[in-house]
C-alpha positions in Angstrom: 0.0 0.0 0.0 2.9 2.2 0.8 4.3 1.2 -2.3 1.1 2.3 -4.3 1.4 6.0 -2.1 4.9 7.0 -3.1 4.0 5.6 -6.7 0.9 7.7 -7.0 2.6 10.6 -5.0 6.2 10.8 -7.6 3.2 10.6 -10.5 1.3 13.6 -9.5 5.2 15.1 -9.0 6.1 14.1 -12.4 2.5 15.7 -13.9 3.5 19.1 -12.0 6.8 19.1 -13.4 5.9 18.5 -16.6 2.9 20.9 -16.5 5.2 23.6 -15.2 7.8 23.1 -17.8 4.8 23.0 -20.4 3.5 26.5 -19.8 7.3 27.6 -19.4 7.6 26.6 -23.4 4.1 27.7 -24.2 4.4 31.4 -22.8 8.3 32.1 -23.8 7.3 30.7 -27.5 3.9 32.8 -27.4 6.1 36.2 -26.4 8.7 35.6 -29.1 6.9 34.1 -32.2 6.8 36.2 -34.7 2.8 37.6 -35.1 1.1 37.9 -39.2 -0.8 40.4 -38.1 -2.4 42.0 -41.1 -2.0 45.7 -41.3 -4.1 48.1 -40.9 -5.3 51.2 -43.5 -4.1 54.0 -41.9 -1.5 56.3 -43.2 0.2 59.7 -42.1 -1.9 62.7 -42.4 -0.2 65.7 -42.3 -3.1 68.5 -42.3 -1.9 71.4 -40.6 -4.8 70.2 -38.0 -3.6 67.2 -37.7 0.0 68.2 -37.4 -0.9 70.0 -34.4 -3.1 67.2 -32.9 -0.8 64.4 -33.3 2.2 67.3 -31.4 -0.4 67.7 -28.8 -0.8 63.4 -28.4 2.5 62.5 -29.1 4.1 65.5 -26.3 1.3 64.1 -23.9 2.5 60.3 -24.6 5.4 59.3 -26.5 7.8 61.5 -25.7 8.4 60.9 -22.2 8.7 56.9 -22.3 10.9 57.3 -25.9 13.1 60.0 -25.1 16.0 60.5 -22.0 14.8 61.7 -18.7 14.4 65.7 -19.7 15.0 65.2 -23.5 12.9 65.5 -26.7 14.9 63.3 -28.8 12.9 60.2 -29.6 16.1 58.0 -29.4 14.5 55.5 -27.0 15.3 55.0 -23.3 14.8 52.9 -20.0 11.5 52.6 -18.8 11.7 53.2 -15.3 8.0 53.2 -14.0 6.8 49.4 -13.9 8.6 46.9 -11.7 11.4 45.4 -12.1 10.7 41.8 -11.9 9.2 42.5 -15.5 12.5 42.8 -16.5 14.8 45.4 -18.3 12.6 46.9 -20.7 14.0 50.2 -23.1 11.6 52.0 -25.9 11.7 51.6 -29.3 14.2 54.1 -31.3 11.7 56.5 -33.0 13.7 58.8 -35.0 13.8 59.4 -38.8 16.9 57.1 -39.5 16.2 54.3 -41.5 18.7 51.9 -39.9 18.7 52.7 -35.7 15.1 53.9 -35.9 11.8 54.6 -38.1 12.6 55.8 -41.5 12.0 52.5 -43.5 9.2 51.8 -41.3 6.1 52.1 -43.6 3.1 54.0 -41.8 0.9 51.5 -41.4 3.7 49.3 -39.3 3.8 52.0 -37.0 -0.2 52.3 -36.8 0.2 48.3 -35.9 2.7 48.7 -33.6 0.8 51.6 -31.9 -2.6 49.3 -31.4 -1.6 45.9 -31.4 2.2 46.2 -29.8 3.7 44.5 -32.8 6.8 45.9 -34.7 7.2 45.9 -37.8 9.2 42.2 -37.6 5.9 41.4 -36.1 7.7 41.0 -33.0 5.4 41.6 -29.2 6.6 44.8 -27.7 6.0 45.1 -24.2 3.7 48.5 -24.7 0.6 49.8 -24.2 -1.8 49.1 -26.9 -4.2 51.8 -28.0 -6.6 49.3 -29.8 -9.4 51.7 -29.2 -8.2 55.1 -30.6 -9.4 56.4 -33.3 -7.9 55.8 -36.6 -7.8 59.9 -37.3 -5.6 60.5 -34.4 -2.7 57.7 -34.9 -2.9 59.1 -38.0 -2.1 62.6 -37.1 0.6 60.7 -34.8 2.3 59.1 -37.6 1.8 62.5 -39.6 3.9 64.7 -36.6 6.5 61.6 -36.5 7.1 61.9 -40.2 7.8 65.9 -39.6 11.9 67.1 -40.1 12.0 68.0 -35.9 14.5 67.7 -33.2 13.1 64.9 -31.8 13.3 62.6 -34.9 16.5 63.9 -35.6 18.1 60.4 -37.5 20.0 58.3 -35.0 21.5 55.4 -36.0 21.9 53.9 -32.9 19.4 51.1 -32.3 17.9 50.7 -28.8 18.8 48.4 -27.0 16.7 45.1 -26.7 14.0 44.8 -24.0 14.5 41.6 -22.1 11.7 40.6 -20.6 12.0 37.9 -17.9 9.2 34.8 -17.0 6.9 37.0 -15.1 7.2 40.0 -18.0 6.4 37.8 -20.3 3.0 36.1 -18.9 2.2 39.6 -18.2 2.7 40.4 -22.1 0.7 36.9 -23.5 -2.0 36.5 -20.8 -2.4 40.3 -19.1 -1.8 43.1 -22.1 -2.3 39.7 -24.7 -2.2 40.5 -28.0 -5.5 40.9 -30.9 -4.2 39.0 -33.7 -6.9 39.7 -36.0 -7.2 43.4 -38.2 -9.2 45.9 -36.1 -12.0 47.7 -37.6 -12.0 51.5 -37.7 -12.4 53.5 -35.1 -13.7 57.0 -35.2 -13.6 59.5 -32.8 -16.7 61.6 -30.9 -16.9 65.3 -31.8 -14.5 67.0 -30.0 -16.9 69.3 -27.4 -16.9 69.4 -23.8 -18.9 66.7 -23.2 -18.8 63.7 -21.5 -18.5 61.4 -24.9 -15.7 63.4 -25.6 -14.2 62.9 -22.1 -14.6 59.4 -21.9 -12.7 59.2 -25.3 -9.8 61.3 -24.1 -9.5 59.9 -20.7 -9.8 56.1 -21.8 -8.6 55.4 -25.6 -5.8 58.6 -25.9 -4.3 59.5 -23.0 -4.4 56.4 -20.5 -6.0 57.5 -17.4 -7.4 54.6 -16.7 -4.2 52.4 -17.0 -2.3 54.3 -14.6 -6.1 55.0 -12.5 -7.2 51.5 -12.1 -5.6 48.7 -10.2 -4.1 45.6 -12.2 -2.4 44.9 -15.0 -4.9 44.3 -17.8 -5.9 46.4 -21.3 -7.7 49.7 -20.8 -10.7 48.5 -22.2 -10.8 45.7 -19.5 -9.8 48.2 -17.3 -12.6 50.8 -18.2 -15.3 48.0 -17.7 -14.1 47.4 -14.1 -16.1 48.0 -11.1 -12.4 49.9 -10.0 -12.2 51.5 -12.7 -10.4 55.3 -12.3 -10.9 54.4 -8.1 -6.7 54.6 -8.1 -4.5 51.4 -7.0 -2.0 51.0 -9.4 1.6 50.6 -7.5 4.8 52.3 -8.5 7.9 51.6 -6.5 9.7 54.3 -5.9 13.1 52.8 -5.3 14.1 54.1 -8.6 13.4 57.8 -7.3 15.5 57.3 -4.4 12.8 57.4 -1.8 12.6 54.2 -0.2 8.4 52.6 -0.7 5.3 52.5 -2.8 2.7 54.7 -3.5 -0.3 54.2 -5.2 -3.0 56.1 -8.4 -5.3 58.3 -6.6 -8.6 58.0 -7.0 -10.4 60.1 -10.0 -14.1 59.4 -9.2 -16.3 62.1 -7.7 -15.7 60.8 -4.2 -16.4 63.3 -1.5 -13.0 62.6 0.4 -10.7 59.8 -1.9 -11.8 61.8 -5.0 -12.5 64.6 -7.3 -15.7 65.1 -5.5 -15.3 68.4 -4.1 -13.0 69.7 -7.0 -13.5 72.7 -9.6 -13.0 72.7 -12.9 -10.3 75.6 -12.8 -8.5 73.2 -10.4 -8.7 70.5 -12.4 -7.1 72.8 -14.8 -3.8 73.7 -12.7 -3.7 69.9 -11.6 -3.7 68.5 -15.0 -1.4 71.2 -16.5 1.0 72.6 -14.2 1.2 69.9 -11.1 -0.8 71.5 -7.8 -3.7 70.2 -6.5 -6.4 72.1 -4.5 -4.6 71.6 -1.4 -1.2 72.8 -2.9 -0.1 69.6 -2.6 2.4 68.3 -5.8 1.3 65.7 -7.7 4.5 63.2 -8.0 6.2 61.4 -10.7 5.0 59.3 -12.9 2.0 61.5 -12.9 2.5 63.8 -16.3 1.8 67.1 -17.1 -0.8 67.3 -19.8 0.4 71.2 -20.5 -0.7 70.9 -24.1 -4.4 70.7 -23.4 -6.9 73.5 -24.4 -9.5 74.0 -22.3 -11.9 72.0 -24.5 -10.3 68.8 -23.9 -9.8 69.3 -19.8 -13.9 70.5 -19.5 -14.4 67.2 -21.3 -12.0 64.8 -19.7 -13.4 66.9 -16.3 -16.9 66.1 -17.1 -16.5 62.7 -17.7 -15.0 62.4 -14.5 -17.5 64.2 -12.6 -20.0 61.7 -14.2 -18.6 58.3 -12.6 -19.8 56.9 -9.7 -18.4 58.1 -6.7 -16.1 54.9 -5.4 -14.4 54.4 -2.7 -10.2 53.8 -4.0 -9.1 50.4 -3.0 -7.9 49.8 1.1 -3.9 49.7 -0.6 -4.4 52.7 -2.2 -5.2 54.6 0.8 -2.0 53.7 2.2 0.6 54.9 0.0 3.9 56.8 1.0 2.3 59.4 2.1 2.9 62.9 -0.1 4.7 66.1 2.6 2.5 68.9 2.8 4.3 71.6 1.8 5.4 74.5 3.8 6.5 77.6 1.4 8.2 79.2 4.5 10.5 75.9 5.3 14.2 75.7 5.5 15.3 75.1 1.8 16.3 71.4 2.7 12.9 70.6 4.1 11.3 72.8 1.4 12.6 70.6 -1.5 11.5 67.2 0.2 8.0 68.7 0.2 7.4 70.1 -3.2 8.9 66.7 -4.5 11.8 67.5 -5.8 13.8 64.7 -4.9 11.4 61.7 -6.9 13.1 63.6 -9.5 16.2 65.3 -8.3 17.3 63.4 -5.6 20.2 61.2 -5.6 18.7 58.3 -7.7 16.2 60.6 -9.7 16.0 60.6 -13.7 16.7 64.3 -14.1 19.6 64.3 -11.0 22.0 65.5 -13.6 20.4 68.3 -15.2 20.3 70.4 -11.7 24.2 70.6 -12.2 22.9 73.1 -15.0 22.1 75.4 -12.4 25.5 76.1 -11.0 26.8 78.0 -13.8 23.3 80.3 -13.5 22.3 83.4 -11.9 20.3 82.5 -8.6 17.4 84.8 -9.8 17.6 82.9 -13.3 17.2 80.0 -11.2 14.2 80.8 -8.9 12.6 82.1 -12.2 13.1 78.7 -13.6 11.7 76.9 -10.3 8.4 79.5 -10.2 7.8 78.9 -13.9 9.7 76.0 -15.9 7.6 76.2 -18.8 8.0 79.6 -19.8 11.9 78.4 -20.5 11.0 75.2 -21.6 7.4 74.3 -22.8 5.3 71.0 -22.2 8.4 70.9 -19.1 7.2 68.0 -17.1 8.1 70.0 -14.0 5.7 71.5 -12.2 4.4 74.7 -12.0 5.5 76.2 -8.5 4.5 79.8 -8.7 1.3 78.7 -6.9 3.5 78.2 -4.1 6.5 79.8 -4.0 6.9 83.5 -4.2 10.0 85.3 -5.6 11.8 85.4 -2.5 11.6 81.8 -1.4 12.6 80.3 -4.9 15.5 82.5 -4.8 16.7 81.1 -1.2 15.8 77.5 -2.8 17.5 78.0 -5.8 20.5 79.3 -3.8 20.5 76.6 -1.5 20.7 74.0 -4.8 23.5 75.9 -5.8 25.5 75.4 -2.6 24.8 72.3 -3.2 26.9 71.9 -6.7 23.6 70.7 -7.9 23.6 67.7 -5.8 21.4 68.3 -3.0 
């Protein structure tokens, strides 16, 4: 009887084993095979209203996943926002050279790539897929790409290779999967402030909901989620410097967790220059949408406004908690609580470009601290003029300086 145990036991073993090693091979051949995705019938349009859409989309997007931390130049670069366990994972070179980058890329491989995550080797990229926006705007994305600008400047330098490990790559077959048949248009709503409009912008274009909803899955999974927008998804913020996790706040019109008690003029300032209502700064990897008209945030606003009013999941109310900040502070404290050190601080993606600030004028630099992007437009630095008057940016900015830029 004994016998027949062990027997039975080293078979049910065996099966384990050889399931495990089964949906090893089935998930590594899955994120490498090459996918014959048929292409889709979109080309560049390069209307001077399109041209300006697709700047406004790709500046809002692209840019700061495909160029260096406080660059323009599409050359492709780290990603540093998801975990590491996924793996090492660098974005796609997107510049006009034909060998390191785009320029014998025909449009409709980029249009492919940009909805299904497919290159044009029909290789998966580990990428957010925009199956749901509208075949006008990745037009008018392809169009700006295709412009003679500084940040498709040819580079011939390919990226490097994204290596995703076991866990990135079930995340990439089974999570953000893959649509292998061609997807039929998609038009977008009249642009209005309404809440169609708002629902379009904050789902399909510029990924709210990814970032806004707990989990790992598509946005359209994400949208249909009884979580959806209620906040939850983690970023570790080792890579910042600061030592824990915070969580996506909540965007429903909760009273308390939420946009509930918000105006639309703070929406505004939130969305474009980085201060919420309580003058607290909204941190990193939360983008500045500067490029927004007023159209698009009463829309994205109103859509908001029209959820239900959830409560954010029990994680999310936990997060590192964000310092309240205190304008008349010590310049030390002062930078810890306006944020400046997710960015600045000793492990921060733009650490290096405060050394620029030595060789300045201290009352060049407080101007630059009040209002960044009045020197440098679509800046994802905030807005700190809210906060800071003349006199304390200048004792900040001489306090960085004592610092050789390495506070």
């Amino acid at each position: 009887m004994l016998r027949k145990i062990l027997m039975g036991f080293g078979a049910l073993v065996g099966l384990i084993i050889l399931g495990g090693v089964g949906f090893y091979a089935y998930v590594t051949y899955q994120a490498n095979k090459t996918y014959d995705i048929p292409l889709p019938d979109i080309r560049r349009d390069t209307s001077p209203e399109a041209l300006a859409r697709g700047e406004v989309i790709f500046m809002s997007l692209c840019v700061e996943c495909h160029a260096p931390a406080g660059e323009i130049h599409a050359v492709g670069a780290p990603v540093t926002v998801l975990p590491p366990e996924l793996g090492y994972l660098h974005s796609a070179n997107l510049t006009s050279d034909p060998v390191g980058g785009m320029g014998n890329v025909k449009d409709e491989e980029i249009a492919r790539m940009i909805i299904h995550g497919v290159n044009h080797e029909g290789k998966l990229r580990p990428m957010v897929r925009f199956w749901t926006m509208a075949d006008e705007d990745i037009a008018a994305v392809i169009g700006f790409m295709r412009q003679d600008r500084p940040e498709f400047a040819p580079e011939p330098k390919k990226a490097p290779p994204s290596e995703t490990t076991f866990l990135g790559n079930i995340v990439q077959v089974f999570v953000l999967g893959v649509h292998t048949e061609k997807r039929p248009p998609v038009k977008a709503p009249a642009k209005a402030p309404t809440v169609e409009y708002g629902k379009y912008l904050s789902e399909a274009m510029f990924d709210c909901v990814a970032c806004h909803t707990q989990g790992l899955e598509v946005n359209e999974v994400k949208a249909a989620k009884d979580t959806a927008f209620t906040g939850g998804f983690e970023f570790d913020q080792k890579q910042s410097g600061t030592e824990g996790v915070i969580y996506s706040t909540n965007l429903t019109p909760h009273e308390t967790q939420g946009l509930g008690k918000w105006t639309l003029e703070q929406f505004k300032v939130a969305m474009r220059e980085g201060i919420a209502p309580d003058n607290q700064v909204l941190r990193t990897p939360m983008p500045r949408f500067r490029r927004l008209d007023d159209v698009q945030l009463e829309a994205m606003f109103k859509f908001l406004k029209s959820l239900p009013a959830r409560e954010s999941p029990k994680f999310a109310r936990e997060p590192l908690p964000r310092a309240k900040v205190d304008p008349s502070a010590a310049p030390e404290k002062l930078f810890s609580s306006l944020g400046c050190n997710y960015c600045h601080g000793p492990k921060g993606q733009y650490r290096d470009k405060l050394k620029n600030a030595i060789s300045k004028q201290p009352e060049e630099v407080a101007k630059w601290i009040r209002n960044p992007e009045s020197f440098k437009p679509g800046t994802q630095m905030p807005t700190f003029a809210p906060l800071l008057d003349e006199g304390q940016a200048l004792e900040l900015a001489r306090w960085v300086q004592s610092k050789n830029g390495e506070p």
